[in-house]
N, C-alpha and C positions, 0 to 999 in steps of 0.2 A: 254454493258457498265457496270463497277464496280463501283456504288456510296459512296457504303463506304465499307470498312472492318472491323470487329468487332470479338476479339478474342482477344487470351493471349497475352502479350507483350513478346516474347523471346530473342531478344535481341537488339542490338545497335550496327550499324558499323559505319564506317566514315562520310557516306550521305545520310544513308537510314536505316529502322526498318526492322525487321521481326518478323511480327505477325503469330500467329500459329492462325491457325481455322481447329477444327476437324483433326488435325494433319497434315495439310499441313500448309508449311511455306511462307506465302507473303513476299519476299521484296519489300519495298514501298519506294522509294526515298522520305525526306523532307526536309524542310529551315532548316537551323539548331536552329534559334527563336524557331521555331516547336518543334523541337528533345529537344531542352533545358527545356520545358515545360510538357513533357511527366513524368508519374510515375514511380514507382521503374519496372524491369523487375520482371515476374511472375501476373503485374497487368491486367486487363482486358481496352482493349481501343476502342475505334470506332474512326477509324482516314477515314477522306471526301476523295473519290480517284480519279483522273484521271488517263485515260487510254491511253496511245500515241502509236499509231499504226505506224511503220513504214515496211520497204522492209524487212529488218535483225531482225528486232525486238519489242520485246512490252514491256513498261516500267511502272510501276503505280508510282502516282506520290502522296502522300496523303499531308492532311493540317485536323486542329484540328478546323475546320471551314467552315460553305458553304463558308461564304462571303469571306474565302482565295481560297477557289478554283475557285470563281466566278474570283475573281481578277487576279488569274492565268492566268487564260482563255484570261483573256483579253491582259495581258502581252505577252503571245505568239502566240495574233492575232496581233501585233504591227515586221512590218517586221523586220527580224534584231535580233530579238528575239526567242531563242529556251526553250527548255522547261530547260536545263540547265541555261540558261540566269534569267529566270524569277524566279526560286527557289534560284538566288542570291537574287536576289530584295526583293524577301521576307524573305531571311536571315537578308538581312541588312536593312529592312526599314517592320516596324510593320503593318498589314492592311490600318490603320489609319494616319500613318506616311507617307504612299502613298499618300492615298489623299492629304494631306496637301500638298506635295511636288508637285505634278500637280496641285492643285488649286493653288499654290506660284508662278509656273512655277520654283521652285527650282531645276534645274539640277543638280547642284554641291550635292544635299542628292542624288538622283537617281546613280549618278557616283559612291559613295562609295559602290555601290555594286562588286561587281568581275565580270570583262570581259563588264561594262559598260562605253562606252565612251560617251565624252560629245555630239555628235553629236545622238546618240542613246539616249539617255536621251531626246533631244529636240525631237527628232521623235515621241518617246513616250507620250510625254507630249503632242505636236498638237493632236496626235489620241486618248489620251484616255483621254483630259481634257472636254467632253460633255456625256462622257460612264458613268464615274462614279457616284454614288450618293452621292454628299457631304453632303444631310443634314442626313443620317445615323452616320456619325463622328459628326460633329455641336449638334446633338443633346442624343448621346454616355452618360449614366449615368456612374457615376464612380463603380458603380455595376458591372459594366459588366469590369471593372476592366483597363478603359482608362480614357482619362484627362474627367475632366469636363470641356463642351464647349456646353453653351449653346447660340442660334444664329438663322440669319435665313438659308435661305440656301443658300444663296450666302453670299461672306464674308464682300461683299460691302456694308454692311449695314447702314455708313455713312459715312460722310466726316473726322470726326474725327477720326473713326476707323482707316480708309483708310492713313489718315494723321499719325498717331501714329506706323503707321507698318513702313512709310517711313523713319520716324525718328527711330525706331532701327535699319532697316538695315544701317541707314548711320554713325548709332552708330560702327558697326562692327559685329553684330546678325543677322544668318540665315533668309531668307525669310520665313522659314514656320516655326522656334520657335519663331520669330518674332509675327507672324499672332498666333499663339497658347497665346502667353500671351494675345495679345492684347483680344484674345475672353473668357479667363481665368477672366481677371481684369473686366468684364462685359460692358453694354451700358449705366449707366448712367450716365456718364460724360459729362460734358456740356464743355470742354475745351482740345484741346489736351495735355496741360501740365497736368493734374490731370489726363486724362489716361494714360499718358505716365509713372508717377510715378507712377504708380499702377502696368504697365504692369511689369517696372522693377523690381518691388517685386519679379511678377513671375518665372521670370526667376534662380531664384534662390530657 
């Protein structure tokens, strides 16, 4: 098992890096979020690997992150899903942006990945809505360079909240930027109208 690799950045192709280590060259298949965050070539990187063993062949699969490889993992223990499948998911939807989308039960964000249909999305979402740990996102400082969401770790945490998410989705607002603001504009509200206006600041 290759846990990480760490060496020179040499270059960049269409879905994957090649890193030089002691003059051999890894290519490492990534999300492209991933590949877009990466430094100039010639830099030095440690990118987190999996390893996918098949009949024909072996593939590494890297992320700039345990907790994206963890979540790999769990994307293509989800049937239906391959290791190409799940490197869309994390192209199109941020660590974090996951979560939200399975605790929302947001299918329609899981879909805009490539080669996700809706019916796969809902698969997904029953098997990995109890895996995941939502309160690592809920309680994410903006340091580490995601929203500020502070909460407990279920999102239920009152009626009001609960009531306030309903009312923007029937505004026309996603189920999980929905549930983002409302956790953005905080819990002291004593009225769904006064979170509701606040959430909608958020949003923008």
């Amino acid at each position: 098992m290759i846990s990480y690799v760490k060496g020179e950045l040499a270059g960049l192709e269409r879905d994957k890096v090649i890193v030089d280590v002691h003059g051999i060259g890894y290519g490492i298949f990534m999300p492209e979020r991933s590949m877009g965050r990466l430094p100039q070539a010639g830099s030095e990187v440690k990118i987190y690997t999996y390893l996918n063993v098949r009949e024909d062949a072996m593939h590494l699969f890297g992320f700039l992150t345990q907790d994206e490889v963890r979540l790999f993992k769990l994307l293509i223990g989800v049937s239906g899903i391959g290791p190409k499948g799940g490197l869309g998911i994390l192209s199109a939807l941020s660590a974090d942006d996951l979560r939200f989308a399975v605790l929302s039960g947001d299918a329609k964000a899981i879909c805009a990945a490539p080669g996700i249909g809706k019916k796969t999305a809902e698969k997904l979402i029953i098997e990995l809505k109890d895996k995941l740990d939502l309160e690592e996102v809920l309680d994410r400082s903006q340091g580490a360079g995601e929203d500020v969401l502070a909460g407990a770790k279920d999102f239920s945490v009152s009626d009001i909240q609960s009531d306030a998410v309903q009312a923007l989705v029937a505004l026309g607002y996603g189920s999980t930027e929905s549930m983002k603001a409302v956790k953005k504009a905080g819990d002291q509200y004593t009225t769904v109208e006064e979170l509701l206006k606040e959430a909608l600041k958020k949003m923008f």
